[in-house]
N, C-alpha and C positions, 0 to 999 in steps of 0.2 A: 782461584782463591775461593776456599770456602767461605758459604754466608752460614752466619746463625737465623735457625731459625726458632720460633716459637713453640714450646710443647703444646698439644692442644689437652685441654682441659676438658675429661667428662664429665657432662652434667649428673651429680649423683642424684637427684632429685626427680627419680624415675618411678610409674605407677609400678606393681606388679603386674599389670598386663602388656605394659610397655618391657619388662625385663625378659616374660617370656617370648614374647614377639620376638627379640635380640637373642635369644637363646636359640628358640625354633629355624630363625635364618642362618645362623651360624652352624649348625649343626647338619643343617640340612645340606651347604655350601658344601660341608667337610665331606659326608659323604660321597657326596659327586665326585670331589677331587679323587676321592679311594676310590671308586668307580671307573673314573677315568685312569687311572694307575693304573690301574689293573687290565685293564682293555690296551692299554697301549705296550703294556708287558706283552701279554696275548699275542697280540700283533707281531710284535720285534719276536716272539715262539715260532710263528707263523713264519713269516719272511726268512728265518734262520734253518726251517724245516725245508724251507720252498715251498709253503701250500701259500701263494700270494689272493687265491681269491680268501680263505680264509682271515688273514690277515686284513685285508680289504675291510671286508664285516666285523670286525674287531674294531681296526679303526673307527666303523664309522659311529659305532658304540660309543668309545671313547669321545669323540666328537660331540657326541650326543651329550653326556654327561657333563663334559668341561663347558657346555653352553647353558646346562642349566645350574651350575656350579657358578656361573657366572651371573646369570637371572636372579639367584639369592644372596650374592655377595651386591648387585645394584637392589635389593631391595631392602638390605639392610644398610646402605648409604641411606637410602629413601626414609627409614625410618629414624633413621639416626639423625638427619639433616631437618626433615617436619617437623621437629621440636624445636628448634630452635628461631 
């Protein structure tokens, strides 16, 4: 059984340097993700070629990126949660 739950409500009553803060993590996030997309394409190119050490390096690229894709996605919780 579904519960309902509560929408959460954004505080609009944000500085401008609090907006770009939230702009600049968001955006940054996004990249990584296209970063990592693309290295993990790379990869699946690799492995479908058979050159698996290439693939390998690809990955870890990809790896690389989806972590720090994830580092701005917890710092903008961080941001978003200190204010209140």
């Amino acid at each position: 059984m579904a519960t309902k739950t509560e929408p959460i409500i954004a505080d609009k009553s944000i500085s401008a340097a609090d907006n770009k803060k939230g702009i600049e993590n968001h955006k940054k996030a996004a990249m990584h993700h296209e970063e990592a997309a693309k290295f993990h394409n790379e990869a699946a190119k690799h492995h479908e070629a058979g050159n698996h050490e290439k693939a390998f390096e690809s990955t870890v690229k990809a790896n690389g990126h989806s972590s720090l894709a994830g580092e701005a996605q917890r710092e903008d919780v961080k941001h978003h949660t200190s204010k209140n």
